[in-house]
TIGU-651981 format. One line per 3 residues: number of its first residue (from 0); their letters; for each residue x, y, z of N, C-alpha, C. Coordinates in pm, whole numbers, padded with zeros to 5 digits. Example, Ala and Ser with C-alpha at 12.3 -4.5 7.8 and 13.67 -1.06 7.14 Angstrom:
0> as> 01319 -00569 00780 01230 -00450 00780 01320 -00330 00780 ~ 01285 -00225 00708 01367 -00106 00714 01290 00003 00787 .
This chain:
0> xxx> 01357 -05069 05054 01249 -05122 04972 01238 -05045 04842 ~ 01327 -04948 04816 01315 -04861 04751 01395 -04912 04561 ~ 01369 -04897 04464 01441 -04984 04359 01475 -04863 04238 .
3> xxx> 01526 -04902 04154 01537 -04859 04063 01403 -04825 03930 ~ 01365 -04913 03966 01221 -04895 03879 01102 -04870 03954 ~ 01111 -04848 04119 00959 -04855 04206 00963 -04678 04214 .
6> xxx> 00934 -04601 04160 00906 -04437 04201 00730 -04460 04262 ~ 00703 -04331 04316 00602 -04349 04381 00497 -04315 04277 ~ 00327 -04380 04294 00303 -04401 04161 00214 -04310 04151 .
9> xxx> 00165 -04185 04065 00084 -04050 04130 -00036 -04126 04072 ~ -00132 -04201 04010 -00252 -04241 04066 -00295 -04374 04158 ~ -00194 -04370 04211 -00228 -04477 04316 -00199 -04386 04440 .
12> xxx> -00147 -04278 04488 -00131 -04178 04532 -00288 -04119 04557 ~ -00325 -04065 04419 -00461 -04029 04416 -00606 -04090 04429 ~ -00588 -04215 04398 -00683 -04348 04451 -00747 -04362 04633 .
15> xxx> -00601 -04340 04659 -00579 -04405 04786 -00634 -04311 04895 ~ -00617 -04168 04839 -00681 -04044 04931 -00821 -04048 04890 ~ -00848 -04096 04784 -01008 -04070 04769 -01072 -04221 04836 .
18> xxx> -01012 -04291 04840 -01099 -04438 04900 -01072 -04382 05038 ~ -00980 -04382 05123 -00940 -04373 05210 -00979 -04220 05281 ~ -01059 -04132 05219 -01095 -03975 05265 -01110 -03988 05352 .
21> xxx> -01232 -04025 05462 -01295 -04048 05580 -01212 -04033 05678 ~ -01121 -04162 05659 -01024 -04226 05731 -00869 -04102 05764 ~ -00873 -04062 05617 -00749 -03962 05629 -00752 -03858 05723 .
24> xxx> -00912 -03790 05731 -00937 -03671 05801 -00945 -03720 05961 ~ -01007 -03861 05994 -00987 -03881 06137 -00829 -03959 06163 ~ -00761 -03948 06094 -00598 -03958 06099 -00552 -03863 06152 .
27> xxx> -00575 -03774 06090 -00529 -03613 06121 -00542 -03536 06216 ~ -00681 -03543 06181 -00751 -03472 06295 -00808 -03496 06414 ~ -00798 -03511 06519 -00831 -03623 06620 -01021 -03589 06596 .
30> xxx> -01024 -03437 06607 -01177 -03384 06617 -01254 -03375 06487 ~ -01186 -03487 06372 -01258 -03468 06242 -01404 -03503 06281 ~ -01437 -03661 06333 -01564 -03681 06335 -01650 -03516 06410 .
33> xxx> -01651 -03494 06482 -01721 -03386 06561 -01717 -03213 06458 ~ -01602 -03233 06357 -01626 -03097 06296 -01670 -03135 06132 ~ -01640 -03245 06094 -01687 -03299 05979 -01821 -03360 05925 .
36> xxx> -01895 -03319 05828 -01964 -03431 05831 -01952 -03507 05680 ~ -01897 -03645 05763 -01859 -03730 05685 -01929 -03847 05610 ~ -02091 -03792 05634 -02196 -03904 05544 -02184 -03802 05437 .
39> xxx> -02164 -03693 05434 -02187 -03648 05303 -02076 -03654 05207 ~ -02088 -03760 05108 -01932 -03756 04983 -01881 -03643 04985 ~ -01755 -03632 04970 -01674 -03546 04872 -01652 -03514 04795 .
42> xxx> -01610 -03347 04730 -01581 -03375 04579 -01471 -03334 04588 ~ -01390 -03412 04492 -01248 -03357 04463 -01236 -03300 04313 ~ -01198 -03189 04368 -01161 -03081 04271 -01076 -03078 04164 .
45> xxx> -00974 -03200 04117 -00897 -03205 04050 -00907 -03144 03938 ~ -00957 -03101 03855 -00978 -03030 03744 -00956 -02891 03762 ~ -01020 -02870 03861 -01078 -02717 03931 -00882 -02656 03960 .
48> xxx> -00828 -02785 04014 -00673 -02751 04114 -00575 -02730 03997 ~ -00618 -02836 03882 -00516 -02761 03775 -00519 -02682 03698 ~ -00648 -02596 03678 -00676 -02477 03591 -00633 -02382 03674 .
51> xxx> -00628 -02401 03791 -00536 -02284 03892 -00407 -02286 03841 ~ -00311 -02414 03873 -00215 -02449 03868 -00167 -02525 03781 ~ -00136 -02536 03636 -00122 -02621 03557 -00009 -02693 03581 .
54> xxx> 00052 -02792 03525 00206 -02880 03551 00231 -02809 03470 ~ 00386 -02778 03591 00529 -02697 03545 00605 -02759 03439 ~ 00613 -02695 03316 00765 -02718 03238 00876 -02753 03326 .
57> xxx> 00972 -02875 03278 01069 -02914 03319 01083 -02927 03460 ~ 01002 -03023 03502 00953 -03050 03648 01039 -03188 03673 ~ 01097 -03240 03585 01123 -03378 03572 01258 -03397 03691 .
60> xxx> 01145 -03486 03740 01228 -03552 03885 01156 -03491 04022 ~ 01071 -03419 03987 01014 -03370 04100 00885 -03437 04059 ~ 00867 -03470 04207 00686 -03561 04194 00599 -03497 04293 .
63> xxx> 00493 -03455 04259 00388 -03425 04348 00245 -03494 04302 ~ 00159 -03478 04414 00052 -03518 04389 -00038 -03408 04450 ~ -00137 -03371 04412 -00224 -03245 04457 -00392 -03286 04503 .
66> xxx> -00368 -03292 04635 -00599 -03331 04593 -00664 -03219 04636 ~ -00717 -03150 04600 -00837 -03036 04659 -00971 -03088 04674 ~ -00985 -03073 04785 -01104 -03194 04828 -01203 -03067 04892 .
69> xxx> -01357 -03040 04883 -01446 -03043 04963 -01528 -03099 05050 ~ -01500 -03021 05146 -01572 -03098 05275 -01643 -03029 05371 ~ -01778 -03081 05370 -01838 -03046 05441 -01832 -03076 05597 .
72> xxx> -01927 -02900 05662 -01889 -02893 05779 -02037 -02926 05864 ~ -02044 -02974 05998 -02116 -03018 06052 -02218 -02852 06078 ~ -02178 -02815 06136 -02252 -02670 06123 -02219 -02539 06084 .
75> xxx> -02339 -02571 05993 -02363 -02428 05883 -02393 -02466 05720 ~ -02475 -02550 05750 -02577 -02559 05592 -02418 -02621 05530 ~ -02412 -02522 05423 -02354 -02552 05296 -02200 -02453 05307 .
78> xxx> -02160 -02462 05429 -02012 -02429 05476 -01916 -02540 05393 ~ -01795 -02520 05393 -01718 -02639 05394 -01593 -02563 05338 ~ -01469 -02634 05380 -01356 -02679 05363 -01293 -02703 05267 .
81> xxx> -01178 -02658 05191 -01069 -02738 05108 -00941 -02738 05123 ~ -00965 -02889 05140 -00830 -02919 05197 -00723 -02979 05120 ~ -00619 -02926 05067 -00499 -02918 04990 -00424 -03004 05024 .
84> xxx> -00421 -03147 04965 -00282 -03229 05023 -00192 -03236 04959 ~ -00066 -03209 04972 00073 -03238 04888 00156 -03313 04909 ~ 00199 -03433 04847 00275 -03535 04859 00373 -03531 04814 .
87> xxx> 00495 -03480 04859 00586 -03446 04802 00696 -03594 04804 ~ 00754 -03594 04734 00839 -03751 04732 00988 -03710 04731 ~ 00999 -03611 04709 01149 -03580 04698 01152 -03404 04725 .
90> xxx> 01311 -03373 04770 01276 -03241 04829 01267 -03130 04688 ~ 01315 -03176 04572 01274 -03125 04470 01369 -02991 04509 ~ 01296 -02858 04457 01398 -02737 04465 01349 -02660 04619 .
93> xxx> 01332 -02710 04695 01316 -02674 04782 01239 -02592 04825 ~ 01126 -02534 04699 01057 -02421 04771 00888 -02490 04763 ~ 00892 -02592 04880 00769 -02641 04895 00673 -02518 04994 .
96> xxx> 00734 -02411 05066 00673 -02388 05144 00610 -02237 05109 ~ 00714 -02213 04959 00646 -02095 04926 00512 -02144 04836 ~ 00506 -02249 04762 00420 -02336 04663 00312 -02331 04770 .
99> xxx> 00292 -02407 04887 00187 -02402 04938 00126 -02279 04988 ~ 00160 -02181 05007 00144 -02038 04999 00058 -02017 04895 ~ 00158 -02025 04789 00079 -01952 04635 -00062 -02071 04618 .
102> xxx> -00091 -02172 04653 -00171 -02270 04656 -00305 -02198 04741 ~ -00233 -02145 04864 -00360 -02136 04965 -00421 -02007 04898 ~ -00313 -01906 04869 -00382 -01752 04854 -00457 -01769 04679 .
105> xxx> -00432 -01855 04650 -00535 -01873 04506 -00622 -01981 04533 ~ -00582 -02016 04581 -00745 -02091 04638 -00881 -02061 04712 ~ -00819 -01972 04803 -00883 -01900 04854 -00969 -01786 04804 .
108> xxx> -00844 -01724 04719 -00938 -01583 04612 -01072 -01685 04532 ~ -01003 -01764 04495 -01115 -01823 04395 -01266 -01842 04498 ~ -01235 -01963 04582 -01336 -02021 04652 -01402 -01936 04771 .
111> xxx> -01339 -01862 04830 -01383 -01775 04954 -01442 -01864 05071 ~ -01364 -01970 05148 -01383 -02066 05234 -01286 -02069 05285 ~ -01293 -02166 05416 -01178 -02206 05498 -01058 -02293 05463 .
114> xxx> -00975 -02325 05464 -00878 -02378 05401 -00799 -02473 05464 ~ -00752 -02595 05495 -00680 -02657 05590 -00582 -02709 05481 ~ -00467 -02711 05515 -00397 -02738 05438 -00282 -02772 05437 .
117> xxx> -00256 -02937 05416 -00158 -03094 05462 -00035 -03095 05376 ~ 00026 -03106 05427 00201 -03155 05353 00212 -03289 05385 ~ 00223 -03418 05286 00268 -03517 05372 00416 -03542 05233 .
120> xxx> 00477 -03531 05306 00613 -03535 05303 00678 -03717 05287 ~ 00712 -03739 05174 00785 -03899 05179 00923 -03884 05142 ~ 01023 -03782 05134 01109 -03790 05089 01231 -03869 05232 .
123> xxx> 01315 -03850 05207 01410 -03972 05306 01522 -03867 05362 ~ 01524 -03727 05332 01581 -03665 05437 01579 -03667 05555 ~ 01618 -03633 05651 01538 -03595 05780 01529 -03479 05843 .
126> xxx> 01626 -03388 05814 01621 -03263 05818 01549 -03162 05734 ~ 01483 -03227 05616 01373 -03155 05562 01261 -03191 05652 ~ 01230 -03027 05662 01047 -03066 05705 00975 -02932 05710 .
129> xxx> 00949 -02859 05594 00925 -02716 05576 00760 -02719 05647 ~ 00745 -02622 05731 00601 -02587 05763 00562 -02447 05779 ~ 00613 -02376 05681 00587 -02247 05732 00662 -02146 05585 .
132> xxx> 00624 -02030 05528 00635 -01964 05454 00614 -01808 05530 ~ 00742 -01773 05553 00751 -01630 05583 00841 -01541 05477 ~ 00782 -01426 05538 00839 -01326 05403 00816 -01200 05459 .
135> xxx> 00931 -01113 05472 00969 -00980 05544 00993 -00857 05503 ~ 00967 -00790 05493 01000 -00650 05391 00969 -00499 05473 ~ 01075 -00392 05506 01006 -00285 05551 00910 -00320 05676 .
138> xxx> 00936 -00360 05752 00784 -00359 05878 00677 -00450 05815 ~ 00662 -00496 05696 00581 -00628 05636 00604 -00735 05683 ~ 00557 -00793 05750 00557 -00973 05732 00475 -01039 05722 .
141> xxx> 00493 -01146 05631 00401 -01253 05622 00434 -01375 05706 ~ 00322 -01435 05725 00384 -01580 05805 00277 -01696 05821 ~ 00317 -01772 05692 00208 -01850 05659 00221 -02013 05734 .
144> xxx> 00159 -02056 05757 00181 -02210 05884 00065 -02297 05829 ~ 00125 -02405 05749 00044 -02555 05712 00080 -02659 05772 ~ 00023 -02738 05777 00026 -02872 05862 00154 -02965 05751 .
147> xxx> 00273 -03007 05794 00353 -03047 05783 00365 -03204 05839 ~ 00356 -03304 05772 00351 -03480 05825 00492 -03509 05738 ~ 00549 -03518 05834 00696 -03605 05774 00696 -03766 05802 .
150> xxx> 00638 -03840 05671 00630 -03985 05710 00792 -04021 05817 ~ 00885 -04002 05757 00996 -04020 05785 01034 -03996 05927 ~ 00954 -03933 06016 00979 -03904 06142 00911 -03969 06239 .
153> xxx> 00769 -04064 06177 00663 -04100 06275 00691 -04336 06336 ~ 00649 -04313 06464 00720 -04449 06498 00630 -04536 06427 ~ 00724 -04656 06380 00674 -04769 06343 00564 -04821 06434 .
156> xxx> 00589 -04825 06593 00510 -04892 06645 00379 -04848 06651 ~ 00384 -04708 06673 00271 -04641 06680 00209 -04677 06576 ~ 00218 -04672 06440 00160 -04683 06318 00103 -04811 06321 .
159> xxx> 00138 -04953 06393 00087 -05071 06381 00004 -05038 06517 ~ 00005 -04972 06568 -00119 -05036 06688 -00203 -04927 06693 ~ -00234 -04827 06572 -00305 -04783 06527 -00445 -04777 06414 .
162> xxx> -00547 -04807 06498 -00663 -04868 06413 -00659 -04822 06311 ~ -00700 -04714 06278 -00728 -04630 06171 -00686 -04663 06012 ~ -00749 -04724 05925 -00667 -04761 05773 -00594 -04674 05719 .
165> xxx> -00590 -04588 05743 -00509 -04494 05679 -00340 -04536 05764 ~ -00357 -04552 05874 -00213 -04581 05933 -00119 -04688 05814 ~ -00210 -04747 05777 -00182 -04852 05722 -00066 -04792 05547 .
168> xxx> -00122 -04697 05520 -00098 -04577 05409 00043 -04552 05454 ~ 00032 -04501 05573 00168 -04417 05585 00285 -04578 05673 ~ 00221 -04655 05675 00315 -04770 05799 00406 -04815 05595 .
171> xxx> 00320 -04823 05520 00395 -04898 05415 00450 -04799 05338 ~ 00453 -04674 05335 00537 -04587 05300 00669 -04560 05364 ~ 00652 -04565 05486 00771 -04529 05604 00835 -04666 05537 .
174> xxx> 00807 -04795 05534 00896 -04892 05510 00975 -04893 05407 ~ 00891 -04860 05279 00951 -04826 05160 01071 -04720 05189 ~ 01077 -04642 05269 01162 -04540 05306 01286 -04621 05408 .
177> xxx> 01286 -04699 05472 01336 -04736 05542 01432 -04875 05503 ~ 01379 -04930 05368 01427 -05050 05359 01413 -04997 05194 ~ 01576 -04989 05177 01612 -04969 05040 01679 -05074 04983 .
180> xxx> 01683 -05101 04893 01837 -05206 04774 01803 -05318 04868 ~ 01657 -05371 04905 01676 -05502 04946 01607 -05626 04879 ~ 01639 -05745 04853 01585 -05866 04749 01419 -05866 04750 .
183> xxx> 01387 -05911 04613 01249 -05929 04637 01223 -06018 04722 ~ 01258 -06132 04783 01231 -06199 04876 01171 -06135 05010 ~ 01233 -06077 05031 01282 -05976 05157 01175 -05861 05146 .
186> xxx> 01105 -05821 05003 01013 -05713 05017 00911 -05751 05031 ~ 00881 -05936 04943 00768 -06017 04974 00715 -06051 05123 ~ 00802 -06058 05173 00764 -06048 05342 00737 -05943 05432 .
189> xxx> 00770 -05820 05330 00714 -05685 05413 00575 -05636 05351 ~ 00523 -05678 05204 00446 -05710 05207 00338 -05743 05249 ~ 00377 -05892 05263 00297 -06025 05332 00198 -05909 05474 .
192> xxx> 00367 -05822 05528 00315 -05803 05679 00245 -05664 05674 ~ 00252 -05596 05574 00153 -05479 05527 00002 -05518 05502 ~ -00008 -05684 05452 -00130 -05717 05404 -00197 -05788 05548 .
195> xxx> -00094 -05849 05655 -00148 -05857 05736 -00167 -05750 05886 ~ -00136 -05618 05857 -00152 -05496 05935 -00325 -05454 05844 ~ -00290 -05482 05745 -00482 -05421 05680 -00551 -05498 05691 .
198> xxx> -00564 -05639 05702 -00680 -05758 05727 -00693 -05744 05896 ~ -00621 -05698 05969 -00652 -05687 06104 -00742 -05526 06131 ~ -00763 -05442 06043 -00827 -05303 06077 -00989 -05366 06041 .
201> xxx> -01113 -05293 06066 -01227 -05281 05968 -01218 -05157 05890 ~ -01267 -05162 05770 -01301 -05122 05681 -01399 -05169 05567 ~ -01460 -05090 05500 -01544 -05155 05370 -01459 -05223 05256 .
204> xxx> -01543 -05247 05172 -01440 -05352 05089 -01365 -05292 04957 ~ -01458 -05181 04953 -01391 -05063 04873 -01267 -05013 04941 ~ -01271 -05030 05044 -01117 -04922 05103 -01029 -05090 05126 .
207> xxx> -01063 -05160 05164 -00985 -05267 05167 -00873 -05285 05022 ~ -00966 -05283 04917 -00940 -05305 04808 -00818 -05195 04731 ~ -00849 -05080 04799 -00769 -04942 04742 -00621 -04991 04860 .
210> xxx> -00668 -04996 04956 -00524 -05049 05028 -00430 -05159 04981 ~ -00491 -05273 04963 -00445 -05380 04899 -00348 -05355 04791 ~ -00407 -05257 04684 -00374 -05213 04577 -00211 -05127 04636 .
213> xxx> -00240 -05061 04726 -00110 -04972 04745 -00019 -05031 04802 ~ -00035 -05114 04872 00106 -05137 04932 00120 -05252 04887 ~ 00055 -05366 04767 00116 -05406 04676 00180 -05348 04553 .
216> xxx> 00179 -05207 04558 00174 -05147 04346 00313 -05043 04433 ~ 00312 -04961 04559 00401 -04856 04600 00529 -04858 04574 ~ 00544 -04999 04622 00696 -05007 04558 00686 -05166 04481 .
219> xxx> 00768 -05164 04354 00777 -05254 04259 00899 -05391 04292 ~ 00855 -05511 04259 00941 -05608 04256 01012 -05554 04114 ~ 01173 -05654 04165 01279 -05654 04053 01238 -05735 03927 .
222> xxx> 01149 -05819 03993 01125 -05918 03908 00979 -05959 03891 ~ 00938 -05919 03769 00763 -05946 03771 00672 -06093 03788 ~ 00745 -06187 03807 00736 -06285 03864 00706 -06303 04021 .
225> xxx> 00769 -06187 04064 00740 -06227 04228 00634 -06096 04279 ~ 00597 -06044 04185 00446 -06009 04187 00359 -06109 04185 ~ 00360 -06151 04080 00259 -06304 04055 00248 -06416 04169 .
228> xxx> 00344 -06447 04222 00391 -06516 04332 00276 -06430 04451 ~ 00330 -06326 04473 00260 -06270 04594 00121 -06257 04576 ~ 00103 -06221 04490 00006 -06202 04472 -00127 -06354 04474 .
231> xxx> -00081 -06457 04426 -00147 -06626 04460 -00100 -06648 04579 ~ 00002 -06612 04663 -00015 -06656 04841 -00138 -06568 04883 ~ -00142 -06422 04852 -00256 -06377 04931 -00415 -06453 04849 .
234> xxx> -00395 -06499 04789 -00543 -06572 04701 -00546 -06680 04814 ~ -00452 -06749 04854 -00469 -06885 04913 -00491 -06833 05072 ~ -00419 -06772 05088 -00477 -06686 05235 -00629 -06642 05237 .
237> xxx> -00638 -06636 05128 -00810 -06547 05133 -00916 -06671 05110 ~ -00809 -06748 05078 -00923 -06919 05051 -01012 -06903 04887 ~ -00992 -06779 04826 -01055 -06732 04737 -00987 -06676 04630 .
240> xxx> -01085 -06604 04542 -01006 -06534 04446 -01101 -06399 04423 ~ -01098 -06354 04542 -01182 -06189 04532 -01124 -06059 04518 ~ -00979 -06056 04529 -00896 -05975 04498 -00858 -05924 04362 .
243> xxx> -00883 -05824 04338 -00842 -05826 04211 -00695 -05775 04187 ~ -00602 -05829 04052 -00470 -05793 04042 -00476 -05661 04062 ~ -00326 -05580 04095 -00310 -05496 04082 -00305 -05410 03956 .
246> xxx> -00251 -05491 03871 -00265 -05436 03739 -00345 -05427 03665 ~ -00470 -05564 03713 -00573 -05501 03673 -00638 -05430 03720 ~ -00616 -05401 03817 -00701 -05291 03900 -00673 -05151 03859 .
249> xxx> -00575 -05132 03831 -00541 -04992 03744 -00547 -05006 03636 ~ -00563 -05096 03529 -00606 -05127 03399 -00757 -05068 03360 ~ -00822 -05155 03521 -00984 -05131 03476 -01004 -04931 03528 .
252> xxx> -00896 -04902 03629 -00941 -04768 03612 -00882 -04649 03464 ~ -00804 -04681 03485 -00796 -04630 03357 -00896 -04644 03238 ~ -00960 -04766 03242 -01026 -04782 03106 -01154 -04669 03163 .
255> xxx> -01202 -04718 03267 -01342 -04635 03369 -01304 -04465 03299 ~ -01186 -04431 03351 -01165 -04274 03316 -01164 -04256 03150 ~ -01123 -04344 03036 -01143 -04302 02973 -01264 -04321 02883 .
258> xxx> -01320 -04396 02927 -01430 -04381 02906 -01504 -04292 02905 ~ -01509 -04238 03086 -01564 -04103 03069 -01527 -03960 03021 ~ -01381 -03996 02969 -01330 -03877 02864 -01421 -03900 02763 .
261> xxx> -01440 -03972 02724 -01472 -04014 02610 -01629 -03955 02605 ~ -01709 -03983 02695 -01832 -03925 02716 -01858 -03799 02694 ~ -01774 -03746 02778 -01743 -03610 02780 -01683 -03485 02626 .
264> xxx> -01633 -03634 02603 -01626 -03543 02455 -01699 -03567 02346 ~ -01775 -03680 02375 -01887 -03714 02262 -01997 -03595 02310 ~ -02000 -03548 02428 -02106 -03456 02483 -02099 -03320 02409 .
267> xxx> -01975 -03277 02460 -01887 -03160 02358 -01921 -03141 02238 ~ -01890 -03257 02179 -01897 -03275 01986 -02040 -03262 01945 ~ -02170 -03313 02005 -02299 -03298 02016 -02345 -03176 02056 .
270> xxx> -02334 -03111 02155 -02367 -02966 02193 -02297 -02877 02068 ~ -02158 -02864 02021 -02085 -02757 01955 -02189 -02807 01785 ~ -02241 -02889 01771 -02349 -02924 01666 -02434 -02877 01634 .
273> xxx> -02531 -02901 01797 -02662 -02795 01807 -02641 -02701 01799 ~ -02540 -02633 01822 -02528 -02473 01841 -02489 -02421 01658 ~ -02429 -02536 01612 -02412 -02448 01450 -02561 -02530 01358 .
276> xxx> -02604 -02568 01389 -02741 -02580 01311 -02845 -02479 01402 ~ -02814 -02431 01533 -02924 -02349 01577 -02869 -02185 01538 ~ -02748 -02191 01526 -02715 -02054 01474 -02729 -01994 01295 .
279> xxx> -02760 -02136 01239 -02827 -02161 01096 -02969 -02090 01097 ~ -03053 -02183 01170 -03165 -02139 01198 -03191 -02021 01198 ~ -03139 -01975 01346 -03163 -01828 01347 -03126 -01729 01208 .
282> xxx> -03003 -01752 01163 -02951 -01653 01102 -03096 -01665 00961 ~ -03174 -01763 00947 -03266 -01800 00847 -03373 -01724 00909 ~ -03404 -01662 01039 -03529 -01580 01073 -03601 -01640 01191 .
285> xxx> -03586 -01809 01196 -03681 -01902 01292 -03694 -01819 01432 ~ -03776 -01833 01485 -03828 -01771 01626 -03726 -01854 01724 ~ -03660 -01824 01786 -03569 -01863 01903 -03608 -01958 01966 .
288> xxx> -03797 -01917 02020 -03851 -02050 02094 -03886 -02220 02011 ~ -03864 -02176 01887 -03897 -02315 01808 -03756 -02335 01762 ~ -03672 -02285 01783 -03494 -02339 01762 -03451 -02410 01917 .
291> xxx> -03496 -02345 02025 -03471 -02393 02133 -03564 -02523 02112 ~ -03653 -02549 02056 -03755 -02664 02105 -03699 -02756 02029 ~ -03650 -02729 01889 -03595 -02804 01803 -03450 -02860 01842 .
294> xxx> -03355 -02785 01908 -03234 -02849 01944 -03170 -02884 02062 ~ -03296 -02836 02134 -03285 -02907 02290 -03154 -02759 02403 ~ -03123 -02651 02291 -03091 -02537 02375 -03155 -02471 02419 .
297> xxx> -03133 -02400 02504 -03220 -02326 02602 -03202 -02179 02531 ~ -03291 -02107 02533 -03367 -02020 02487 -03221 -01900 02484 ~ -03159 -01886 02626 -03019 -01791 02672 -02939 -01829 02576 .
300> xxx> -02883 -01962 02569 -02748 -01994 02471 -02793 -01957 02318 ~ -02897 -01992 02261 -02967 -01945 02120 -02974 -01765 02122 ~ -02993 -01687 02200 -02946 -01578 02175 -02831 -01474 02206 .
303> xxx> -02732 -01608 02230 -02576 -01565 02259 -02500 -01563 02122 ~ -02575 -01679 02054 -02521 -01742 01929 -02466 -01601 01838 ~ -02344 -01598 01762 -02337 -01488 01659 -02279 -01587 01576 .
């Protein structure tokens, strides 16, 4: 199922773990419900994960995807969890297992919490499957052990007679892995049977929708026509038209995110304002408390100002 133009797509990657969170952790974990508590949202840290770790120079051909997620724990107030997933798509240079190492021990310095921390593995080896980072020196050893998921190793069947939506994540990945250089015809029907493995789970319509999206967008037709195609059989299956394209569905997120770049830096450009007309002020004599009242800074940042 695999093409020349279908690579795996890193925000549909990242979509799919955040619609799908809930679901991922009782995938995993058989005892998530009982150690999790999962009415309370998540935040994902993405910002937070790349000021740790910025993207490597000359990375090209190696794909990862990174989520640092908080999660709260059922007991102990304001305990919680971050849990590190890495999606590795290819074995890249091979040192996935020291990376998740340097991942956990800076994550950890930073945050001072518990750490669980997932490899899910899509590459098409089979003899790759790193879970462990040791390191020996003089009577030293280290010996570090993360949870290691090799799509590539887990049964088809199991994956279909498995409730859980998330199965659904890894059943259309394994295929993509499994069914390479074959006609769009032929992918339209694996498809078809991906879309009918997710209309048979429950889920909300938000996670419906993030699924839909993936294992139509994961791997690409040869021909953009038989997107279009597939995409009006599942309309007529649905008797409706509540689906939204895939492309637009990542169209409208993209526009959503930049938007809120955009916010974010109109916010920026407004604050770095107040601060040079309140550092005017001051430097003119004004009392701090009528510069703070006047520019909406707080009294601390007005006497940081030089």
């Amino acid at each position: 199922m695999s093409k020349s133009c279908s690579r795996v797509d890193d925000q549909l990657w990242k979509s799919i773990l955040e619609q799908t969170f809930a679901h991922f952790l009782e995938f995993f974990f058989e005892d998530a419900a009982g150690i999790f508590d999962l009415s309370k949202p998540f935040d994902y840290l993405d910002k937070e994960f790349e000021s740790l770790f910025p993207p490597e120079p000359n990375s090209k051909g190696v794909r990862f995807v990174d989520k640092l997620v908080k999660v709260y724990l059922k007991d102990g107030g304001e305990q919680f969890v971050l849990c590190h997933i890495e999606v590795q798509s290819s074995r890249g240079k091979g040192d996935l297992a020291e990376r998740m190492f340097r991942y956990y021990y800076k994550i950890s310095d930073k945050y001072q919490v518990p750490i669980s921390a997932i490899a899910i593995l899509t590459d098409d080896n089979r003899s790759y499957h790193p879970s462990a980072y040791i390191k020996e020196f003089m009577g030293t050893i280290l010996h570090y052990r993360f949870n290691s998921y090799k799509v590539l190793h887990q049964d088809e069947v199991a994956l279909r007679s498995n409730s859980n939506p998330f199965s659904v994540v890894v059943l259309t990945t394994l295929l993509a892995i499994t069914n390479k250089n074959i006609s769009d015809d032929k992918l339209k029907d694996i498809k078809h049977d991906l879309y009918e493995q997710m209309m048979s789970r429950k889920m909300d319509k938000s996670t419906r929708q993030g699924l839909y999206n993936f294992l139509t967008y994961y791997v690409g037709f040869e021909n953009q026509g038989s997107l279009t195609i597939f995409e009006s059989e599942i309309k007529k299956k649905l008797g409706r038209s509540n689906i939204m394209g895939t492309q637009e569905y990542l169209l409208d997120k993209a526009e959503k995110e930049g938007i809120e770049k955009g916010r974010l830096e109109e916010r920026a450009k407004l604050k770095a304002e107040k601060r040079a007309i309140a550092l005017e002020f001051k430097k003119m004599g004004l009392p701090v408390a009528d510069i703070a009242k006047g520019t909406g800074l707080s009294i601390e940042e007005i006497e940081k100002l030089k």
